[in-house]
C-alpha positions as YAML, in Angstrom:
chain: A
units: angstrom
residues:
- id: 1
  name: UNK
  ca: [113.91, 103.96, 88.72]
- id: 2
  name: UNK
  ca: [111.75, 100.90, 88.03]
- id: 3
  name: UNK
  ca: [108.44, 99.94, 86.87]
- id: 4
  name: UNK
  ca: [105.71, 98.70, 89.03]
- id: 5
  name: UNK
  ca: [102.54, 96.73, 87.92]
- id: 6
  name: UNK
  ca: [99.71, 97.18, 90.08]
- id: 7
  name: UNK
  ca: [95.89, 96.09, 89.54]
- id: 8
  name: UNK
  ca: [93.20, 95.20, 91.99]
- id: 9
  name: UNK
  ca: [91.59, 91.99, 92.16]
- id: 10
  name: UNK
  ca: [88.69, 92.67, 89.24]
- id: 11
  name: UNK
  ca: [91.65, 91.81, 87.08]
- id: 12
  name: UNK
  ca: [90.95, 88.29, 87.89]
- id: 13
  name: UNK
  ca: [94.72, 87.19, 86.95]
- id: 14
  name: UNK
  ca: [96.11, 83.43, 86.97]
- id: 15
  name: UNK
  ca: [98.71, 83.61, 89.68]
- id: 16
  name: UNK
  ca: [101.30, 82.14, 87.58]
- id: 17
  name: UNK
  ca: [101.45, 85.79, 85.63]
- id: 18
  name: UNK
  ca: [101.24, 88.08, 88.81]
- id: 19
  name: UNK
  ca: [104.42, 85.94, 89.76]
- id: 20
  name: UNK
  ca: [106.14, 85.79, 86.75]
- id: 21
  name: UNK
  ca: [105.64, 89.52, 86.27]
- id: 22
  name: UNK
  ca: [105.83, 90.13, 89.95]
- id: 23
  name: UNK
  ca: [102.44, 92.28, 89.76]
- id: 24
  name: UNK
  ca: [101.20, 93.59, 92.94]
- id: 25
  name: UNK
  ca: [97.30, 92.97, 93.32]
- id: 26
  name: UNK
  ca: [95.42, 94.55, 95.63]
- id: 27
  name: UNK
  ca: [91.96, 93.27, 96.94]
- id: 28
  name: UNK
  ca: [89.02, 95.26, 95.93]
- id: 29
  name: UNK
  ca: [86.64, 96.00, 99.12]
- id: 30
  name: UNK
  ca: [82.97, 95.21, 99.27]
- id: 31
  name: UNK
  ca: [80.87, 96.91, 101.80]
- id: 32
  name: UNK
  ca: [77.63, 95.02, 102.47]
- id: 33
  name: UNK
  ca: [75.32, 95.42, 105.33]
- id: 34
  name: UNK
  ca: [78.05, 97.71, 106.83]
- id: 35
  name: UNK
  ca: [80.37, 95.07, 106.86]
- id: 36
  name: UNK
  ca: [83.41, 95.42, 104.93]
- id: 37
  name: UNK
  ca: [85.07, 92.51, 102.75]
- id: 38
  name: UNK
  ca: [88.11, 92.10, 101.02]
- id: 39
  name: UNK
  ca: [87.57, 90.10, 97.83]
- id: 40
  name: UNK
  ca: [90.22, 86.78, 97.80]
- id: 41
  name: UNK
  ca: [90.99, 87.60, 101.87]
- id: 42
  name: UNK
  ca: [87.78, 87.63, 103.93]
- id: 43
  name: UNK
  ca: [85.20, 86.46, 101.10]
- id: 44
  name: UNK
  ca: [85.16, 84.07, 97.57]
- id: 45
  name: UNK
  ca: [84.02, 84.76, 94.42]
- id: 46
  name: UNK
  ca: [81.52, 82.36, 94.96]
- id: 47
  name: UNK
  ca: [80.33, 83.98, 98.38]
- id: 48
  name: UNK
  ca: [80.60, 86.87, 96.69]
- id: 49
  name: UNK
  ca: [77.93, 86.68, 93.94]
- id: 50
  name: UNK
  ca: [75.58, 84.97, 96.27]
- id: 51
  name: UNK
  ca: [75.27, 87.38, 98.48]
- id: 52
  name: UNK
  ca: [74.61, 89.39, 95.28]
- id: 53
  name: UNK
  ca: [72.30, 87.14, 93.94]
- id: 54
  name: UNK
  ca: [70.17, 87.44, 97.10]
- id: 55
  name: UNK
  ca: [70.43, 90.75, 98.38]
- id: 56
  name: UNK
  ca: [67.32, 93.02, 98.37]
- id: 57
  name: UNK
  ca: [69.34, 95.86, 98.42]
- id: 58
  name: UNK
  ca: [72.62, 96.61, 96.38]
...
C-alpha cells in the first residue's frame, strides 16, 4: 500500500512541491449568489477576495 497526500486549495502550495511530492490538491468551492466556483478553475484569488470585499452579504 502507498501513501497519498491530499489538501485542498486553502493550502496555497508553490506548484513546484505538489509536483515534487506528487500531492493531489483539490479546489475548494465557493458558493456565491447561488453560483458555485471552484477556487484556481472557474475564479482567482484576486476575483475571489473582491467579490468578498464587496459583497453585502457573506
Amino acid at each position: 500500500m502507498g501513501v497519498a497526500i491530499v489538501t485542498d486549495t486553502v493550502a496555497c502550495l508553490p506548484s513546484e512541491i505538489i509536483q515534487k511530492y506528487g500531492i493531489t490538491v483539490i479546489p475548494l468551492e465557493i458558493v456565491h449568489k447561488g453560483k458555485v466556483f471552484r477556487d484556481g478553475i472557474n475564479i482567482t484569488s484576486a476575483q475571489f477576495y473582491e467579490m468578498l470585499y464587496t459583497a453585502q452579504h457573506l
